[in-house]
Every structure is written in C-alpha cells, then in structure tokens.
OpenMM code with the backbone's topology and positions (N, CA, C; nanometers):
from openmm import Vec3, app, unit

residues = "UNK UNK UNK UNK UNK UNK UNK UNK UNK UNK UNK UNK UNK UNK UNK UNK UNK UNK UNK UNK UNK UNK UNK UNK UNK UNK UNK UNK UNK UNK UNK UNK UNK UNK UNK UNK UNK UNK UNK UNK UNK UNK UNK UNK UNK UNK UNK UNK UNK UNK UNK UNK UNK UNK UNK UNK UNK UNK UNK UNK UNK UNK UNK UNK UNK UNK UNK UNK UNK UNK UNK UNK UNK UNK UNK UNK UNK UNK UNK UNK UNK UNK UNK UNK UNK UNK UNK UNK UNK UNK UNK UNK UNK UNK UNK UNK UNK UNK UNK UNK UNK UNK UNK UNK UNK UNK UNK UNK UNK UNK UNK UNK UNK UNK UNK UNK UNK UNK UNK UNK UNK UNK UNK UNK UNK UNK UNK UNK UNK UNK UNK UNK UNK UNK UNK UNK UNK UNK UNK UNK UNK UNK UNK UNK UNK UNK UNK UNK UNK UNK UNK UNK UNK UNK UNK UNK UNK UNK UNK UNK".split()
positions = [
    Vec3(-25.0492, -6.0246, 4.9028),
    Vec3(-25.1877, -5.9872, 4.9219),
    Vec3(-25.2490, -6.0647, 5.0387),
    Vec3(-25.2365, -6.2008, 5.0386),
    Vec3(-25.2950, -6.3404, 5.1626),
    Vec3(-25.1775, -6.2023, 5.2681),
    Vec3(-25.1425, -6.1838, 5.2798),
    Vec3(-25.0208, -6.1320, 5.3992),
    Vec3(-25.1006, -6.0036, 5.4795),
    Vec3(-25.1224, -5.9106, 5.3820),
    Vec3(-25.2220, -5.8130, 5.4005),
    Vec3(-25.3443, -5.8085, 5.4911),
    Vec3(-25.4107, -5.8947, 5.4015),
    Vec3(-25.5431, -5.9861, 5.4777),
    Vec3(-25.5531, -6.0629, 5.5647),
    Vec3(-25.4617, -6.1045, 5.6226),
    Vec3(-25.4108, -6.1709, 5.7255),
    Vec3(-25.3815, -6.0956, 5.8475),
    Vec3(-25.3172, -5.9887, 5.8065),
    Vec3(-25.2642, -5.8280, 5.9240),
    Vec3(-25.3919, -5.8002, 5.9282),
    Vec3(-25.4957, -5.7373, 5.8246),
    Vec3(-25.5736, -5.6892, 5.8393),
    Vec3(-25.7109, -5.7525, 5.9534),
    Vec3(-25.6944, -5.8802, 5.9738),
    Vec3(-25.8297, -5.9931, 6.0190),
    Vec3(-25.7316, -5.9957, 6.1534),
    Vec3(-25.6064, -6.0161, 6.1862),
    Vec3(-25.5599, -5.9862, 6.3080),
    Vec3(-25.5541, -5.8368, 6.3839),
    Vec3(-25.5895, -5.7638, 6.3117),
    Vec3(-25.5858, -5.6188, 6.3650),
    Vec3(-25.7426, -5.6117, 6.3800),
    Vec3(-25.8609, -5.6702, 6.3274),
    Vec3(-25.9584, -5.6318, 6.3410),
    Vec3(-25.9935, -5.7340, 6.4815),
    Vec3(-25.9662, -5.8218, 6.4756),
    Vec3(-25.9478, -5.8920, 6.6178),
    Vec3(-25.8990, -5.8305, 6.7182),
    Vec3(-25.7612, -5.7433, 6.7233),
    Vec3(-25.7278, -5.7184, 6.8441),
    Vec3(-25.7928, -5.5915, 6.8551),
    Vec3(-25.8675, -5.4952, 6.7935),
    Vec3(-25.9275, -5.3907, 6.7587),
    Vec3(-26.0169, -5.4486, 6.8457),
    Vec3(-26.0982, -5.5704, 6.8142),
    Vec3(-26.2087, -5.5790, 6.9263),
    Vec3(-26.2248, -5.6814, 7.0699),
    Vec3(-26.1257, -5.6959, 7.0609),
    Vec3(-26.0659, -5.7467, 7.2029),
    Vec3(-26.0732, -5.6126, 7.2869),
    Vec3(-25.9742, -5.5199, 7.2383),
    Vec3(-25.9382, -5.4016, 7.3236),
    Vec3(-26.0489, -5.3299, 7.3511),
    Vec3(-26.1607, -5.3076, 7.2677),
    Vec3(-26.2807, -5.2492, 7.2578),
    Vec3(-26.3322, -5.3244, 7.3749),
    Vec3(-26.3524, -5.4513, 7.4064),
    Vec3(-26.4503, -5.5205, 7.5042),
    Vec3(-26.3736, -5.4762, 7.6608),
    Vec3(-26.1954, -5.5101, 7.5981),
    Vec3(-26.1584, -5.4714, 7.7488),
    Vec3(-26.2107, -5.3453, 7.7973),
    Vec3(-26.1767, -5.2357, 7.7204),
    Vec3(-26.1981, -5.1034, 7.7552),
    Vec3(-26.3436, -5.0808, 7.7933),
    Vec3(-26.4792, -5.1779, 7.7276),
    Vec3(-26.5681, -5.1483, 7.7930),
    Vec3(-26.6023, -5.2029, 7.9231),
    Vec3(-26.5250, -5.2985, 7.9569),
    Vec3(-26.4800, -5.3366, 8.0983),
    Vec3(-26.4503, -5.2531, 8.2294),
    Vec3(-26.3358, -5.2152, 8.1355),
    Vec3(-26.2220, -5.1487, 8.2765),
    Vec3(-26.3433, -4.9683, 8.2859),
    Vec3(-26.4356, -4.9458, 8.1592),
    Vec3(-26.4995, -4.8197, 8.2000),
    Vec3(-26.6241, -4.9100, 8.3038),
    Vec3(-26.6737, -5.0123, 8.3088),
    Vec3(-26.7859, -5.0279, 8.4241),
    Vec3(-26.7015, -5.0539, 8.5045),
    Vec3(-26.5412, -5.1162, 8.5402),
    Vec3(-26.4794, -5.0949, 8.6612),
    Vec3(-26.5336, -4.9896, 8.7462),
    Vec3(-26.4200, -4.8378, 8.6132),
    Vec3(-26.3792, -4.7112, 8.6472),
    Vec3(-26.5182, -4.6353, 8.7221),
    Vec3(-26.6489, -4.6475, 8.6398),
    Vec3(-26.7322, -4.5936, 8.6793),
    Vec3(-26.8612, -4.6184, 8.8182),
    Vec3(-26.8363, -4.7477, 8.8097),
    Vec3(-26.9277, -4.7873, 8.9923),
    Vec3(-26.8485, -4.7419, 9.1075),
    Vec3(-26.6928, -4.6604, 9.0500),
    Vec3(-26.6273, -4.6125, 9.1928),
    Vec3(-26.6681, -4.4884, 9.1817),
    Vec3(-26.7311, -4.4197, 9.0517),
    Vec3(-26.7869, -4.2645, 9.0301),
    Vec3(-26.9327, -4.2200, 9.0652),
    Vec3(-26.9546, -4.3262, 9.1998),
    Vec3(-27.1295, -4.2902, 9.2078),
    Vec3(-27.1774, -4.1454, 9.2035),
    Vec3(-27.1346, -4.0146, 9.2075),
    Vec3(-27.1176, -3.8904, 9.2182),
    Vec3(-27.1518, -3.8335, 9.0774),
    Vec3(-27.0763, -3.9246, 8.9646),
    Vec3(-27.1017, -3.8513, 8.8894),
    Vec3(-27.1224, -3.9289, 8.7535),
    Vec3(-27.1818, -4.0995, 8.7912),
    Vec3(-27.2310, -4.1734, 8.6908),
    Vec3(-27.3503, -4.1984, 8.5916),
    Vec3(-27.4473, -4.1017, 8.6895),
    Vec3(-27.5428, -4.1258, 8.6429),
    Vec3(-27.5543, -3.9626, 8.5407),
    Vec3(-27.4600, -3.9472, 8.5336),
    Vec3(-27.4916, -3.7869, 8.4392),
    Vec3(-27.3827, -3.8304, 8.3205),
    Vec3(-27.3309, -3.9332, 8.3343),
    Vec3(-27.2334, -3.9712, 8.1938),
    Vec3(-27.2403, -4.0816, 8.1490),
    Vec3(-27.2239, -4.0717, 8.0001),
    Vec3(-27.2196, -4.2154, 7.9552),
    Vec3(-27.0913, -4.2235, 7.8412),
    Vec3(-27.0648, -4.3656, 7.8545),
    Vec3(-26.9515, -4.3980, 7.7238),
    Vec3(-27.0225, -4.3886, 7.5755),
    Vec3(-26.9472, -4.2887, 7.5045),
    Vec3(-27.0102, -4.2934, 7.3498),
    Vec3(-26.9509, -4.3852, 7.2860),
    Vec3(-26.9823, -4.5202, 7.2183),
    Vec3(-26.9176, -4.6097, 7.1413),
    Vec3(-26.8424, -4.5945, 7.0707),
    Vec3(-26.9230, -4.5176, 6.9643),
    Vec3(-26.8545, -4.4816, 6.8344),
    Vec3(-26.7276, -4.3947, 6.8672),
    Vec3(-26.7401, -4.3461, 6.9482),
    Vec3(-26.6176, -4.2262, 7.0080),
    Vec3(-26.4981, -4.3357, 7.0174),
    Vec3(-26.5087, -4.4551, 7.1214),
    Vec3(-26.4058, -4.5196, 7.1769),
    Vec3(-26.3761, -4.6169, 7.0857),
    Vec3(-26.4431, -4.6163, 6.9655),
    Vec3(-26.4243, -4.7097, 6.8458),
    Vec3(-26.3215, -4.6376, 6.7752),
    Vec3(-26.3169, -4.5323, 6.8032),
    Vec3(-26.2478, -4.3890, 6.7361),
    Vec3(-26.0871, -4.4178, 6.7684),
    Vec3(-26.1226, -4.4066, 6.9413),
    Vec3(-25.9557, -4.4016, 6.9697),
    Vec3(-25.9423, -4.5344, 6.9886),
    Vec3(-25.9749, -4.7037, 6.9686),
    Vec3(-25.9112, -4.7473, 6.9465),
    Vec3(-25.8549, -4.7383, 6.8006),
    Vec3(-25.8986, -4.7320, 6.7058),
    Vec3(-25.8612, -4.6965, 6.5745),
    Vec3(-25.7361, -4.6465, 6.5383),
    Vec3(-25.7201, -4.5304, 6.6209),
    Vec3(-25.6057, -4.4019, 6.6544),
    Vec3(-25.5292, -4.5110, 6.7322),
    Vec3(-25.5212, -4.5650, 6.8584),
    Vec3(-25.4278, -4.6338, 6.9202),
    Vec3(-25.3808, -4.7474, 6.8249),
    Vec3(-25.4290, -4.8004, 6.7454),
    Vec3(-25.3477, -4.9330, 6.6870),
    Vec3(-25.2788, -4.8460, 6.5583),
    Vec3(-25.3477, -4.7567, 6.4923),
    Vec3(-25.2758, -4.6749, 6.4031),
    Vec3(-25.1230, -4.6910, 6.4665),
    Vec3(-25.1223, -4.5992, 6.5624),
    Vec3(-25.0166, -4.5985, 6.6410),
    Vec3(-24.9030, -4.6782, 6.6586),
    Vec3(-24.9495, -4.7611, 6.7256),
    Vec3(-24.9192, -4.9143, 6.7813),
    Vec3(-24.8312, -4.9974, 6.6710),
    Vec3(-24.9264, -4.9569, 6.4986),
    Vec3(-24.8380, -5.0206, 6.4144),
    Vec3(-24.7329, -4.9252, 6.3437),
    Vec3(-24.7379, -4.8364, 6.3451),
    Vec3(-24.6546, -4.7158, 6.3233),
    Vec3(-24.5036, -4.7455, 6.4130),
    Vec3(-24.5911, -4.7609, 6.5432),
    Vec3(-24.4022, -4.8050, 6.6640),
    Vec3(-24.3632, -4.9309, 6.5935),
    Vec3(-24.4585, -5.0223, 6.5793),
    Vec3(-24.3507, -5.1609, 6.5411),
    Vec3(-24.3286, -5.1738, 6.4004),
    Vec3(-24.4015, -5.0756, 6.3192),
    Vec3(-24.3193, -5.0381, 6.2047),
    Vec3(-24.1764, -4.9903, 6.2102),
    Vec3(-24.1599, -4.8689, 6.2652),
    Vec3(-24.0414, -4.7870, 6.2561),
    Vec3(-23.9622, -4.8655, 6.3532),
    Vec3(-23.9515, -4.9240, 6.4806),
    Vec3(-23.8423, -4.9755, 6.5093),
    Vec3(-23.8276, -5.1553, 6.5148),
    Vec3(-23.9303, -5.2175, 6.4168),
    Vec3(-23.8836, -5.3224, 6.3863),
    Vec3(-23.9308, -5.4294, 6.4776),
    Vec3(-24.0275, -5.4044, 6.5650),
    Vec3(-24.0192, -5.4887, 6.6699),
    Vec3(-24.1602, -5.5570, 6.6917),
    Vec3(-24.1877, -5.6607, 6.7161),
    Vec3(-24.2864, -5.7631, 6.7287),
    Vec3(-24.4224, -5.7262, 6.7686),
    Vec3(-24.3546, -5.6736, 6.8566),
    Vec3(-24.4777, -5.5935, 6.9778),
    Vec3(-24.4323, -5.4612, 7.0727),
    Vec3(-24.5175, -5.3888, 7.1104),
    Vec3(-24.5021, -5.2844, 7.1902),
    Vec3(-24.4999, -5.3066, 7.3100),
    Vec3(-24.4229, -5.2866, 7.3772),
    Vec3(-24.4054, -5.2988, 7.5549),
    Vec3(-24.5568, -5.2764, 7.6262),
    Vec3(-24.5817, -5.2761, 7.7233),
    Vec3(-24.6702, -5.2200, 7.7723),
    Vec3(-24.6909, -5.1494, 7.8415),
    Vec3(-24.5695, -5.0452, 7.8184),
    Vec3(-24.5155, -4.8731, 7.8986),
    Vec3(-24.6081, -4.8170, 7.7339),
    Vec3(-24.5740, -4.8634, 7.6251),
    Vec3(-24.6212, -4.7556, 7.5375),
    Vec3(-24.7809, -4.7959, 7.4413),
    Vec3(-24.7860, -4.9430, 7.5343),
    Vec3(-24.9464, -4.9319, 7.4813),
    Vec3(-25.0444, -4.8852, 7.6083),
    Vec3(-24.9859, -4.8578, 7.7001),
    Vec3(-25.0727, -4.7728, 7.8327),
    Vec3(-25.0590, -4.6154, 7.7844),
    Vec3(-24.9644, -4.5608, 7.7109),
    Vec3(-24.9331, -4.4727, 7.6676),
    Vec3(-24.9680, -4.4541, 7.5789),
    Vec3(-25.0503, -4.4843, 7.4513),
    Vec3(-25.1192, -4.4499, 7.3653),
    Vec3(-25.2235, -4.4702, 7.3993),
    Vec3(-25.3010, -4.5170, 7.4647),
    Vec3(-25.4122, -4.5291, 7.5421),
    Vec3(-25.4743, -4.4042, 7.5945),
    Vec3(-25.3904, -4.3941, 7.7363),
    Vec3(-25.4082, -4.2707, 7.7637),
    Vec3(-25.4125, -4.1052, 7.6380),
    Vec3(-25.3074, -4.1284, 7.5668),
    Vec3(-25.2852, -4.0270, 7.4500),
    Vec3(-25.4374, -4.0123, 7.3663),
    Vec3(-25.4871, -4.1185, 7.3440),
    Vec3(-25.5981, -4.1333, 7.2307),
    Vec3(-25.7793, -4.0682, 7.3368),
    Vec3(-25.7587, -4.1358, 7.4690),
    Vec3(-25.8661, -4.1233, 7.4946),
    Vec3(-25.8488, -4.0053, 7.5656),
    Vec3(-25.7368, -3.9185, 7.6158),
    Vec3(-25.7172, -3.7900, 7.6707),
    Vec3(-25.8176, -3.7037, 7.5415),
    Vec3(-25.7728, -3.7282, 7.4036),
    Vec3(-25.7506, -3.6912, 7.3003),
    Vec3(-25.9315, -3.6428, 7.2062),
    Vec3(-25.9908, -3.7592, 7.1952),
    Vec3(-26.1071, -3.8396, 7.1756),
    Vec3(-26.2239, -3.7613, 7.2857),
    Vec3(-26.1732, -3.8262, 7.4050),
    Vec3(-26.2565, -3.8310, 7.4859),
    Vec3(-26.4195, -3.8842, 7.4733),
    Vec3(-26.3897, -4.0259, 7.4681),
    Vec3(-26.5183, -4.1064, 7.4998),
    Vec3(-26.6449, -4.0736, 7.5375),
    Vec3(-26.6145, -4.0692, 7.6888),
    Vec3(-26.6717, -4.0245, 7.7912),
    Vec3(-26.7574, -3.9082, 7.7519),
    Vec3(-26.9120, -3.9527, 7.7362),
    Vec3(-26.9714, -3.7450, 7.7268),
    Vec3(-27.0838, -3.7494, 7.8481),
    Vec3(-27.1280, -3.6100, 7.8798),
    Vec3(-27.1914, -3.5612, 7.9827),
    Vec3(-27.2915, -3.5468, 7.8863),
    Vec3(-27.4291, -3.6411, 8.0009),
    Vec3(-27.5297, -3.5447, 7.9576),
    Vec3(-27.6438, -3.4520, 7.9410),
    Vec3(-27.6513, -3.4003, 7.7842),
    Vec3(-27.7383, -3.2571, 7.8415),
    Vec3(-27.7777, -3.2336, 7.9709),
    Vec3(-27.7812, -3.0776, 7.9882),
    Vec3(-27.8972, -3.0298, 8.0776),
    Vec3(-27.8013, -3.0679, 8.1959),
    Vec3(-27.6789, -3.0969, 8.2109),
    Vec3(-27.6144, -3.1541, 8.3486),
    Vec3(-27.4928, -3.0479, 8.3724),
    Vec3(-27.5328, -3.0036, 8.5022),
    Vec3(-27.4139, -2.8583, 8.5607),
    Vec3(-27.2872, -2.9409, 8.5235),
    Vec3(-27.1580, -2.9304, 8.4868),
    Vec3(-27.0502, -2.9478, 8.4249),
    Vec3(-26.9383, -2.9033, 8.5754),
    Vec3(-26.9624, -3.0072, 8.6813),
    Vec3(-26.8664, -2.9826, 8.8026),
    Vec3(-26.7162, -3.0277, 8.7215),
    Vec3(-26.6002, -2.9582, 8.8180),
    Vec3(-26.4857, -3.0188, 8.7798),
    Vec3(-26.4413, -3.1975, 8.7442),
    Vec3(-26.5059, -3.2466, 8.8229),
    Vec3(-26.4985, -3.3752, 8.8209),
    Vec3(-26.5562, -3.4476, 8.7098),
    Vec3(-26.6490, -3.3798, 8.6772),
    Vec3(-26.6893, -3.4444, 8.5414),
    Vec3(-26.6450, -3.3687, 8.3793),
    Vec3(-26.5717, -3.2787, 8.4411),
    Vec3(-26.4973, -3.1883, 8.3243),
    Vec3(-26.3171, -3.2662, 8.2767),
    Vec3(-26.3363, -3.3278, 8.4256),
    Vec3(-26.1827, -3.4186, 8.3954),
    Vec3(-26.2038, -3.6008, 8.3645),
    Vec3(-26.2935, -3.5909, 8.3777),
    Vec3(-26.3471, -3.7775, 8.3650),
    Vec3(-26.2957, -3.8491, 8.2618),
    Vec3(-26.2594, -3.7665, 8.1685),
    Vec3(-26.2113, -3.8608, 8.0591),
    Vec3(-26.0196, -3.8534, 8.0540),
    Vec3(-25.9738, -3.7746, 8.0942),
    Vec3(-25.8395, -3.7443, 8.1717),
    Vec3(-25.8039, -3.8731, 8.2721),
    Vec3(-25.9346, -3.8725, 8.3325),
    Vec3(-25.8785, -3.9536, 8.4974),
    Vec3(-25.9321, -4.0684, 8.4414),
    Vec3(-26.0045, -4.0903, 8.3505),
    Vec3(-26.0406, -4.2746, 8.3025),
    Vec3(-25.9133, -4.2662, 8.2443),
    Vec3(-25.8463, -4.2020, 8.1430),
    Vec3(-25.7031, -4.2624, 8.0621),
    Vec3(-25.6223, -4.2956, 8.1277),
    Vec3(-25.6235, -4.2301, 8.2245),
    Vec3(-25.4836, -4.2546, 8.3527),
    Vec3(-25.5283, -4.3695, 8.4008),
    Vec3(-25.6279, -4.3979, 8.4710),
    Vec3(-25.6994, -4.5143, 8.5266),
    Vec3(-25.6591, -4.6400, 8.4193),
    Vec3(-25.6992, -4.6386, 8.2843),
    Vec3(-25.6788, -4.7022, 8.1913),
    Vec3(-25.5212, -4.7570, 8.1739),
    Vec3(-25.4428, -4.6431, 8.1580),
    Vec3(-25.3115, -4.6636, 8.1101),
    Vec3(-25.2318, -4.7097, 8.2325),
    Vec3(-25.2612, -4.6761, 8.2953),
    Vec3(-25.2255, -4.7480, 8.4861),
    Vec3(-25.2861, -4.9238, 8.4676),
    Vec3(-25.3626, -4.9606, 8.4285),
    Vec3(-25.4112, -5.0561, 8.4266),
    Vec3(-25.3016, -5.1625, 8.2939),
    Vec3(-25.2535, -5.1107, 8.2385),
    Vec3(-25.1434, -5.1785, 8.1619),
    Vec3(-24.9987, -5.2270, 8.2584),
    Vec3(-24.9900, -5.1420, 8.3976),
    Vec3(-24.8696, -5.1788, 8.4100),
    Vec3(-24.8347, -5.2812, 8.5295),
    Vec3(-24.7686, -5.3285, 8.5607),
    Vec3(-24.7469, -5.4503, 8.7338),
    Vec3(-24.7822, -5.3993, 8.8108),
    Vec3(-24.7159, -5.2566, 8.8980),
    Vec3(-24.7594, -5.2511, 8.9921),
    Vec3(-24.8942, -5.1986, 9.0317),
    Vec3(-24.9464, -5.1466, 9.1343),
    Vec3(-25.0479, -5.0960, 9.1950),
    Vec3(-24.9832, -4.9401, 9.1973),
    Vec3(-25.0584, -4.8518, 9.1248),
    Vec3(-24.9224, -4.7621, 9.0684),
    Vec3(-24.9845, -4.6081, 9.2014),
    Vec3(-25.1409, -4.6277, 9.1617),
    Vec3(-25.2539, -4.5104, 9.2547),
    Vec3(-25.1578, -4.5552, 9.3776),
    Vec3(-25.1414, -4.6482, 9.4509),
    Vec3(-25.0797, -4.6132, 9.6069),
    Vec3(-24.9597, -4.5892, 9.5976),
    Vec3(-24.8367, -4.5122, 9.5038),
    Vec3(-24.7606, -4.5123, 9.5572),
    Vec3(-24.7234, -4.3376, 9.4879),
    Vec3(-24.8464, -4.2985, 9.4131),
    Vec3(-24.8211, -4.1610, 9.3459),
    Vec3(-24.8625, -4.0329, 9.4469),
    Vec3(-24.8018, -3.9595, 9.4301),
    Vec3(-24.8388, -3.7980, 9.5359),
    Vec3(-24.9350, -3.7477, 9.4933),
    Vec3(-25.0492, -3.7119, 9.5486),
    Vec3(-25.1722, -3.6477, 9.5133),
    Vec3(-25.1194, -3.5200, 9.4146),
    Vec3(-25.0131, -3.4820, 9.4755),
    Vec3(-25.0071, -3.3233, 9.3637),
    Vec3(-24.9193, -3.3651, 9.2427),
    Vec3(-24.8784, -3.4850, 9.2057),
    Vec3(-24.8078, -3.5633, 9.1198),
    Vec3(-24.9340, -3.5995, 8.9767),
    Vec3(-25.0345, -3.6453, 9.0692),
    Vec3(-25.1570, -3.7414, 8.9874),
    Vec3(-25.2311, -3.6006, 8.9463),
    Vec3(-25.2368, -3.4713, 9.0056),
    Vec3(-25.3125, -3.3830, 8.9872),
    Vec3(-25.2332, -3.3082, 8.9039),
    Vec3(-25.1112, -3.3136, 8.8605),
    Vec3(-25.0177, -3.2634, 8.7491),
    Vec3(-25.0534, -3.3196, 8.6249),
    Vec3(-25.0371, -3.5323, 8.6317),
    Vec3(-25.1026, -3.5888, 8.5278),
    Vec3(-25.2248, -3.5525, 8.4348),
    Vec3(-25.3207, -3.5565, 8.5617),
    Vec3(-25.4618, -3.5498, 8.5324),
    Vec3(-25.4100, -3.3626, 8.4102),
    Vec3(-25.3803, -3.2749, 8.4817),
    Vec3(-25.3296, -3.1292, 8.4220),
    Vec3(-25.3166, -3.1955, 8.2845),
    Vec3(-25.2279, -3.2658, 8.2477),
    Vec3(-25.1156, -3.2655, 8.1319),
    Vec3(-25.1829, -3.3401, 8.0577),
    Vec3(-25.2954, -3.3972, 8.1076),
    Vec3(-25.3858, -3.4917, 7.9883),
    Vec3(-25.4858, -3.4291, 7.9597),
    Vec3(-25.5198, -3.3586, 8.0308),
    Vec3(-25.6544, -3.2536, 8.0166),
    Vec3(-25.6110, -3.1736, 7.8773),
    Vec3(-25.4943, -3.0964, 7.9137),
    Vec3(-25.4814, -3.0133, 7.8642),
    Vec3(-25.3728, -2.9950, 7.7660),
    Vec3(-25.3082, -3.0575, 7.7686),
    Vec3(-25.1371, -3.1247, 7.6622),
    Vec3(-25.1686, -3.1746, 7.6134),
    Vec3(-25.0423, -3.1803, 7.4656),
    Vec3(-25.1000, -3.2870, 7.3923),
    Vec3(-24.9146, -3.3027, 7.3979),
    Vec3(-24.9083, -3.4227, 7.4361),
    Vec3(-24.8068, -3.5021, 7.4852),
    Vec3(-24.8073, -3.6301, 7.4015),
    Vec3(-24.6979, -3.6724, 7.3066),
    Vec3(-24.6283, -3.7996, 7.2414),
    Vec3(-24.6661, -3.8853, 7.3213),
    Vec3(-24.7439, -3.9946, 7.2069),
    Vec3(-24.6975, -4.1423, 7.2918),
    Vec3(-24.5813, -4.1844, 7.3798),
    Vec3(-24.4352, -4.1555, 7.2897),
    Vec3(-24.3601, -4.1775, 7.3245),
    Vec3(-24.2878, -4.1151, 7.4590),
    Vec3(-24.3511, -4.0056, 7.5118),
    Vec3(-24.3221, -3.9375, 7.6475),
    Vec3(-24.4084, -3.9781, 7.7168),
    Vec3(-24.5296, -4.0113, 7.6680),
    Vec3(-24.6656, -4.1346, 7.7822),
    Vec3(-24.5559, -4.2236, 7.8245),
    Vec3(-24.5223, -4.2921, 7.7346),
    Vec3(-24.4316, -4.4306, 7.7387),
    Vec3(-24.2967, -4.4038, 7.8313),
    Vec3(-24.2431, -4.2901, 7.8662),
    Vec3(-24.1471, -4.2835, 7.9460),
    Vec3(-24.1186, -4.2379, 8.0803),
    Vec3(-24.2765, -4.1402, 8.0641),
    Vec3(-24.2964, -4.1398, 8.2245),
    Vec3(-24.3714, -4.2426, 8.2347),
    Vec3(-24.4533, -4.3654, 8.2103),
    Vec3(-24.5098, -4.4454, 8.2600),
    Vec3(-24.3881, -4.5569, 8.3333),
    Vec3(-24.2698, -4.5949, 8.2584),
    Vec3(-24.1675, -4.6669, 8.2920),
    Vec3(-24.1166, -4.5943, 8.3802),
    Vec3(-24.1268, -4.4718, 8.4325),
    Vec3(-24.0749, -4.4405, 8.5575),
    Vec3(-24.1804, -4.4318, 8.6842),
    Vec3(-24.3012, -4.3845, 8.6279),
    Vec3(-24.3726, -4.4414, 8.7308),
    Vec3(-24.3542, -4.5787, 8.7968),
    Vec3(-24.3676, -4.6649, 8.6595),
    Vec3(-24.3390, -4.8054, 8.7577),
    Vec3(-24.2600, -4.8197, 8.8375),
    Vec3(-24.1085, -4.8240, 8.7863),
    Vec3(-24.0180, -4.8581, 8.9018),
    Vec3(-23.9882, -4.7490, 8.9487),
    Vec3(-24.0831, -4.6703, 9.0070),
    Vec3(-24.0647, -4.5753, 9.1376),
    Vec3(-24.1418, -4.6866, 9.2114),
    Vec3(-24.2841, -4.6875, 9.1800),
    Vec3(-24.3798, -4.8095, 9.2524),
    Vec3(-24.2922, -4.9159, 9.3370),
    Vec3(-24.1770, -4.9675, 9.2427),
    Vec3(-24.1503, -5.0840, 9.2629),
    Vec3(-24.0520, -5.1228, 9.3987),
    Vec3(-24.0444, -4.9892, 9.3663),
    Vec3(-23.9148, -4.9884, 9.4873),
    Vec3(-23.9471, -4.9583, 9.6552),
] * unit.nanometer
topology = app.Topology()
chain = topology.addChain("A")
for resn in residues:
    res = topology.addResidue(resn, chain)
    for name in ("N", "CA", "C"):
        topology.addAtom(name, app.Element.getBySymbol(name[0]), res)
C-alpha cells in the first residue's frame, strides 16, 4: 500500500513538472506565432488532459517492457500523440479559422516532441517532409510507438 502511494505522489510530481514545462515551451512556441497569437489561447484543463493520457502511457511502456524509464524517442512521442490528439490549443470565438491556426496544435506537438530530442532537428528536415508530419498529426491517429520510431530516425538523420 506505502508502495502505491509512493508511485502515486511521484507521478503527481512529474505530472506537474511536465505541466510547467509544457507551459513553457507553449510561451516559447507562441512569441514566434505573432500572426496568429493573439486569436489563441492554451486551455489548461485540456493540457492537464493530455498530460494525464501521456503518463497513462508512459507507465503502460515501462509496465509491459520492464524498464525504468522511457527513452526520450518515446516520451517526445507520446507527447506529440496526446496533444495532436487533445489539442490544447483553442481559437477564439468570432476568429476566421486560417490554415495556420487550424494546424497549431499539430505544429506545437511536433515543436514539443522535437524539443525532447539532441539534435536541432527543424534545420535538417525537408519542408515537404515536416508538411507530411504536420499531415499525419493533424489527421492520423498514429501509435506512440511509431511516434517513437520515426522520431529515432529523425535524429540520426540530423546527426549525420
């Protein structure tokens, strides 16, 4: 039972660690969106949502294969999965709905899940590569575990 409660007070910790980062890396993501910041905002409760869904996750992988911790190919990858998924990010009312703000929560996960890995990943991807991504998050619903394997190839394409 002490064992339980113990997982449970460490999961609610890293639950809000990740919550602060993520409200971080969105005032990063968004002072580079002057275009289309002032018509969106982060819904809390939303991103309280998919972290929820991401550690679900998270303990589900190191349940089933036994392992300490998750790499950080497949916690950029549930990341992206949850907030593709969720979608945080809302527009609001009364605001024309351009493409760019129809994909914002697509291109923050990528932004996000890019932000888990070494390299500098945006300079070394093909515009019609990132515009496939952005596609497949919009609109797929794609496994953690295939987040997690094209992200490890993204990298060491980067790397090389």
């Amino acid at each position: 039972m002490k064992e339980k409660l113990e997982n449970k007070e460490e999961r609610s910790t890293q639950e809000r660690e990740r919550f602060d980062t993520l409200l971080n890396l969105y005032d990063l993501f968004i002072e580079d969106k002057s275009e289309v910041k002032s018509q969106v905002y982060l819904n809390k409760d939303l991103l309280a949502i998919v972290i929820g869904a991401y550690f679900d996750d998270i303990y589900k992988y190191q349940s089933y294969s036994l392992s300490e911790r998750a790499d950080t190919h497949k916690q950029g990858a549930y990341i992206i999965k949850w907030l593709s998924k969720i979608r945080p990010i809302q527009i609001f009312p009364n605001i024309k709905a351009s493409k760019e703000l129809l994909f914002i929560n697509s291109t923050f996960a990528i932004f996000v899940g890019f932000s888990f890995l070494e390299s500098n990943i945006f300079d070394s991807i093909a515009p019609h590569f990132y515009k496939h991504l952005l596609y497949e998050t919009q609109y797929r619903n794609i496994s953690g575990k295939s987040y997690a394997s094209l992200l490890y190839l993204i990298e060491n394409t980067a790397k090389k």
